[in-house]
C-alpha positions as CSV (number, residue, x, y, z in Angstrom):
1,X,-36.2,13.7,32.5
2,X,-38.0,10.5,31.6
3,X,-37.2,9.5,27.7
4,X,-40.5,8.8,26.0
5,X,-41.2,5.3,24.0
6,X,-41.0,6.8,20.8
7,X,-37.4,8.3,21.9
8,X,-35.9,5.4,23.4
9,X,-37.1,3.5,20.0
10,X,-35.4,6.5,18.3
11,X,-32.4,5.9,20.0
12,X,-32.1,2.2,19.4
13,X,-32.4,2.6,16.2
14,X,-29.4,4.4,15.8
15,X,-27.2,2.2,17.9
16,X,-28.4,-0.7,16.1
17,X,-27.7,1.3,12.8
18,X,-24.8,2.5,13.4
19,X,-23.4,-1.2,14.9
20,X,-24.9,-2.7,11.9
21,X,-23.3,-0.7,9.2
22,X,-19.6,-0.8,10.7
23,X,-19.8,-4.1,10.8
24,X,-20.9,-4.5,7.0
25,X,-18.0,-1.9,6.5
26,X,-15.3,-3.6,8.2
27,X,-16.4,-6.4,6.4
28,X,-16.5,-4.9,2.6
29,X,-12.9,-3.6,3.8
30,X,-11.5,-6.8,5.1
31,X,-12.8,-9.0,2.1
32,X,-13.1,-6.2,-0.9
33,X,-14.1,-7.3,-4.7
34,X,-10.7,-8.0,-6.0
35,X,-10.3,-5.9,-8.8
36,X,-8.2,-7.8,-11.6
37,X,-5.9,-7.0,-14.4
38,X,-5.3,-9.3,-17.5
39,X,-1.8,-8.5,-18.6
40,X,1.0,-10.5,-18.1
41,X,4.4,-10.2,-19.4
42,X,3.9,-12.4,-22.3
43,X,2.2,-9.8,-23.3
44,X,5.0,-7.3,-23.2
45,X,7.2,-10.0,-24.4
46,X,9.4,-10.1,-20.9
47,X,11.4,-12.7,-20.1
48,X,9.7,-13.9,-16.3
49,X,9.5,-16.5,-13.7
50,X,6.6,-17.8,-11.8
51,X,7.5,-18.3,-8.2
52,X,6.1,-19.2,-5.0
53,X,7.2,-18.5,-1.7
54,X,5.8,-18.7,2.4
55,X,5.2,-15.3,5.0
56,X,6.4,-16.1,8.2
57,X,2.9,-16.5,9.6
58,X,1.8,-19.3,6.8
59,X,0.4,-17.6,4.0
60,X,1.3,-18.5,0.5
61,X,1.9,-15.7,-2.0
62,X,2.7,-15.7,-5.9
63,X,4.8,-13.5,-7.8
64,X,7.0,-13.3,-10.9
65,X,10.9,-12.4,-11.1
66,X,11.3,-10.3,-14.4
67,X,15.4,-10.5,-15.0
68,X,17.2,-7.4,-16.3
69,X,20.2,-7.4,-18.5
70,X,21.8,-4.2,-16.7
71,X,22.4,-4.8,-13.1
72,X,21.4,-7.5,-10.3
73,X,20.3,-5.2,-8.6
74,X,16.0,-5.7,-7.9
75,X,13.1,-3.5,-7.4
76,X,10.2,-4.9,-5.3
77,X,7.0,-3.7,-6.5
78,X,3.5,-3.4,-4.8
79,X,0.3,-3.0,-5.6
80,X,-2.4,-1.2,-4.1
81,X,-5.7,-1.9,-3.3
82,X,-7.9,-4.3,-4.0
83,X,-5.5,-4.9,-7.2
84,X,-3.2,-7.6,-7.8
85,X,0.5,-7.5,-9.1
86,X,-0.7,-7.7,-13.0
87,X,-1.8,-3.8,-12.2
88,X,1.7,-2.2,-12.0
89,X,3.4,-4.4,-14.5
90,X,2.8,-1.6,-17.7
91,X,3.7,0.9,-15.0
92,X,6.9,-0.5,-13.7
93,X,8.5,-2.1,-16.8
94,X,10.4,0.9,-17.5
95,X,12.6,-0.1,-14.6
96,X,14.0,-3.2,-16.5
97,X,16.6,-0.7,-18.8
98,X,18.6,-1.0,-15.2
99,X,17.0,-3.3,-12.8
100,X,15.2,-6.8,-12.3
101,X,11.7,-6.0,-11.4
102,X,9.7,-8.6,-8.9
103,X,6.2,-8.4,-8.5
104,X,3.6,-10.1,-6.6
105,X,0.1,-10.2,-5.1
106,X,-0.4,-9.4,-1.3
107,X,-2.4,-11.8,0.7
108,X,-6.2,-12.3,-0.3
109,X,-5.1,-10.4,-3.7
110,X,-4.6,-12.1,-7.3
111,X,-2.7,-15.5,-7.2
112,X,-1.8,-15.4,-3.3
113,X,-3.6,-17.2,-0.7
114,X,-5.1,-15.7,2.2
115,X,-8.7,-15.3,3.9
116,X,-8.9,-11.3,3.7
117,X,-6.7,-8.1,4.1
118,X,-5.4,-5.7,6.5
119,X,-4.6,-2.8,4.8
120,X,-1.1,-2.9,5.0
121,X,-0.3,-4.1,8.8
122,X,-0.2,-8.2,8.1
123,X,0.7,-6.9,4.5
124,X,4.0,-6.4,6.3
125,X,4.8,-10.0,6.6
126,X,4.4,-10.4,3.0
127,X,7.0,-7.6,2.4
128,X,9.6,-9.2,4.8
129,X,8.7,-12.7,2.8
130,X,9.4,-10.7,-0.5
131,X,12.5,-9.7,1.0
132,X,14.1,-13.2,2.1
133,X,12.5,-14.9,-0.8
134,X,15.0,-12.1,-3.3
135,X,18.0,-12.6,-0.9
136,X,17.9,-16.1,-1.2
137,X,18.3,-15.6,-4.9
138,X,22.6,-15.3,-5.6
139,X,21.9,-13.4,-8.5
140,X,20.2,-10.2,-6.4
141,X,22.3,-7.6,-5.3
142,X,20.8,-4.7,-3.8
143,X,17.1,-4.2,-3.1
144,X,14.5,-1.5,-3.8
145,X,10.9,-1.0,-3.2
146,X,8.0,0.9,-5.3
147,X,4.4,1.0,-4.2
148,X,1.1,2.4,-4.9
149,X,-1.4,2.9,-2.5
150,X,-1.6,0.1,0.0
151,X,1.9,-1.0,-1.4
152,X,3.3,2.3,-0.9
153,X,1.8,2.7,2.8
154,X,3.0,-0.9,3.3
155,X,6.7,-0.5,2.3
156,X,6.6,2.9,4.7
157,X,5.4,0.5,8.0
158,X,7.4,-2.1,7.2
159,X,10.7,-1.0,5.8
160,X,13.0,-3.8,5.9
161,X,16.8,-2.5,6.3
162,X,17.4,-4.9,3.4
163,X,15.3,-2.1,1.6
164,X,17.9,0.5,0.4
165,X,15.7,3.0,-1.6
166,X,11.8,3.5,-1.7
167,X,9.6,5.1,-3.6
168,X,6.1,5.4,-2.5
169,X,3.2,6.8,-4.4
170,X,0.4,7.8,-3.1
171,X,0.5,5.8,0.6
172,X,-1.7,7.0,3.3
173,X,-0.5,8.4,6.4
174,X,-2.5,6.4,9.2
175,X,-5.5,3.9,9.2
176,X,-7.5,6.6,11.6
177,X,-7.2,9.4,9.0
178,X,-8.0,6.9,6.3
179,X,-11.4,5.4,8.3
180,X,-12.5,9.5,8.4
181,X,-12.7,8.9,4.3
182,X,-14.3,5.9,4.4
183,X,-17.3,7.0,6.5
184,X,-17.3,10.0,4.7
185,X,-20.9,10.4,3.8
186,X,-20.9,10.9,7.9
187,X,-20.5,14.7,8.9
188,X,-17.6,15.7,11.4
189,X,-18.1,14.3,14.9
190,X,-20.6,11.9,14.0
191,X,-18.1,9.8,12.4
192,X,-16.6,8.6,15.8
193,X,-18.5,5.8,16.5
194,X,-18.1,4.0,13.4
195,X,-14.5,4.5,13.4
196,X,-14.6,3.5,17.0
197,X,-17.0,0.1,16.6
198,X,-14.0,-0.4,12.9
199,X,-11.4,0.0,15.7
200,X,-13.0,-2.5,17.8
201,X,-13.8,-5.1,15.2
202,X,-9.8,-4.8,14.6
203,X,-9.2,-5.9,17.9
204,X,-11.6,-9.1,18.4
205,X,-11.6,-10.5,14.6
206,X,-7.9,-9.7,13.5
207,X,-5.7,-8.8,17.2
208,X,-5.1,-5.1,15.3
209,X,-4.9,-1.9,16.7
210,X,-5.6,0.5,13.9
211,X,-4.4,3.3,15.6
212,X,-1.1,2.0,14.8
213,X,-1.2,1.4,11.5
214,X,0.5,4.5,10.6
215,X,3.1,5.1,7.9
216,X,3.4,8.9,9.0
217,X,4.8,7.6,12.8
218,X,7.5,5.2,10.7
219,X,9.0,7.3,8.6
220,X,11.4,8.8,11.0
221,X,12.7,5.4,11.8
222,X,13.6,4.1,7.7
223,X,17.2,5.2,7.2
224,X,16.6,3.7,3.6
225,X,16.1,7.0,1.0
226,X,12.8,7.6,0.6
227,X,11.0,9.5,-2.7
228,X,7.2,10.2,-1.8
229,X,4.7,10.9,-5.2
230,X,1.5,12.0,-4.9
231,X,-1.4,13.2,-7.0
232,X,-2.7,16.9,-6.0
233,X,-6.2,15.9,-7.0
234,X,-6.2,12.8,-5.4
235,X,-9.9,12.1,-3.8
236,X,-9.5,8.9,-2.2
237,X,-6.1,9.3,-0.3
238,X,-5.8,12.7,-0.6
239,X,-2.3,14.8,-1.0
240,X,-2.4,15.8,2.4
241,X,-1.9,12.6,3.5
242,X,1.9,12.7,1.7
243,X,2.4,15.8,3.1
244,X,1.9,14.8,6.7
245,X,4.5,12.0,6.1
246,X,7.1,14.3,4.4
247,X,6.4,16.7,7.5
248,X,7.4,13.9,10.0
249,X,10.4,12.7,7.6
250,X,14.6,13.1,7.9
251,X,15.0,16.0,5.4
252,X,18.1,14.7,4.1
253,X,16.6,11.2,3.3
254,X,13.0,12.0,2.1
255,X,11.6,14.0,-0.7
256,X,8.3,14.9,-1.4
257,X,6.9,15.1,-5.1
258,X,3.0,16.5,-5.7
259,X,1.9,16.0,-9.1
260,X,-0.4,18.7,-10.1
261,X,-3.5,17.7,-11.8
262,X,-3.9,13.6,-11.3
263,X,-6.5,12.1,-9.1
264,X,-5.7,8.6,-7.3
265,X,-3.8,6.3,-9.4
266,X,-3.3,8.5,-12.1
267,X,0.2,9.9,-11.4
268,X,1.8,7.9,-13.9
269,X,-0.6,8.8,-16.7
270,X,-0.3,12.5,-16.1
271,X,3.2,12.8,-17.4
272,X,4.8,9.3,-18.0
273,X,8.2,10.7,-19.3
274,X,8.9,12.6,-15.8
275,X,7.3,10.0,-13.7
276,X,10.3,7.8,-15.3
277,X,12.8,9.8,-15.5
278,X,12.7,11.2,-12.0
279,X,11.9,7.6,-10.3
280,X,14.8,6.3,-12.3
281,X,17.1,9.1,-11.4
282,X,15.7,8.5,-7.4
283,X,16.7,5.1,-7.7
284,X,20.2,4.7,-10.2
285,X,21.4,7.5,-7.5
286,X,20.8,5.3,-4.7
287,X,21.3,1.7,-5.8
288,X,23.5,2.3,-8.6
289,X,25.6,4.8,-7.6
């Protein structure tokens, strides 16, 4: 059956719409606005350090080392996406009643250098970095890790053994699931190509294979306790995405909290008392006990 002008013109359209727009998507992903936050712990009146330090693979990264008077032991905290470390500083203070609290920007994000992001697989780098940097610091002891989002889904790939207890809110379960959100204006099937062209662009531009980037397939492998949160109203990662994790997990290592009511980064609003006291339980029973 011979295609007629008007159909083959048809059809090119398409391919060159649908080539067009995933690249302007992988773009917008890879080089986001960066969303900024203007508090600082000046204006919390902490105590802080500014520091610098180097990922293995050349990127420099900012952060600031807020000292507790309780313990030496330190809990790492990351940011999600496209935020910066100012974002969680409010949110994680309440840690400093027993532990130092270190926060910085991943690459391309607030203070830290870098050309663009990658969603949490070159992010690992700057976890490892985060890791050294505190190590090489005589006053840490042990080491925790709390994310949100990217930070969370980050922590989960990467999980350093340095890492003795995590707590990861609202992290995403693999970058395939996560691309089916993205192009979700796109009904069922029809999707496939622009996650397949997203997939490719990974490959030439960045030497990433998405299909890889996948918290839920690591999570079997962190022997560090691990406290999963997540938002049952939650649009743009949903809960399911937790739930997949928990489902791949160690039982005896992993638990799985769904906070009814709160949408994506809203956890901590919904009840800030429990949010702290059960994070704070999570970790004082694994890093201080």
């Amino acid at each position: 059956m011979q295609l007629s002008p008007h159909a083959i013109r048809a059809i090119i359209i398409i391919i060159l719409f649908i080539i067009g727009f995933s690249i302007l998507q992988f773009f917008m992903l890879i080089h986001p606005f960066k969303f900024k936050t203007r508090i600082k712990p000046d204006d919390l009146n902490l105590p802080y350090e500014n520091v610098s330090f180097n990922t293995d693979d050349g990127i420099a990264l900012k952060g600031w080392f807020i000292p507790s008077s309780y313990s030496n032991s330190t809990i790492i905290v990351c940011h999600g996406y496209p935020a910066d470390k100012n974002n969680l500083l409010a949110t994680s203070a309440f840690l400093l009643s027993h532990y130092n609290i270190f926060l910085f920007d991943f690459r391309y994000f607030g203070e830290s250098k870098g050309w663009y992001t990658t969603g949490g697989y070159k992010e690992q780098k700057d976890i490892e970095a985060a890791v050294k940097y505190l190590k090489s610091r005589k006053e840490v002891d042990k080491i925790g890790a709390m994310g949100f989002s990217l930070g969370a889904s980050t922590i989960l790939l990467s999980h350093p053994k340095e890492i003795e207890a995590v707590v990861a809110d609202s992290a995403y379960s693999s970058m395939e699931l996560l691309l089916e959100r993205v192009y979700w204006i796109f009904p069922s099937f029809t999707k496939k190509p622009f996650i397949w062209i997203t997939r490719l662009l990974g490959r030439i531009i960045m030497g990433i294979d998405i299909e890889k980037i996948a918290p839920a397939d690591e999570i079997m492998k962190i022997k560090a306790p691990v406290l999963l949160i997540h938002g049952s109203k939650d649009r743009q990662i949903p809960a399911a995405h937790s739930r997949l994790i928990y489902g791949n997990s160690n039982k005896n290592n992993t638990e799985l909290w769904i906070i009814e009511g709160a949408g994506h980064g809203w956890n901590y609003a919904v009840n800030p008392a429990e949010y702290k006291r059960r994070v704070m339980e999570f970790f004082d029973k694994h890093l201080l006990g």
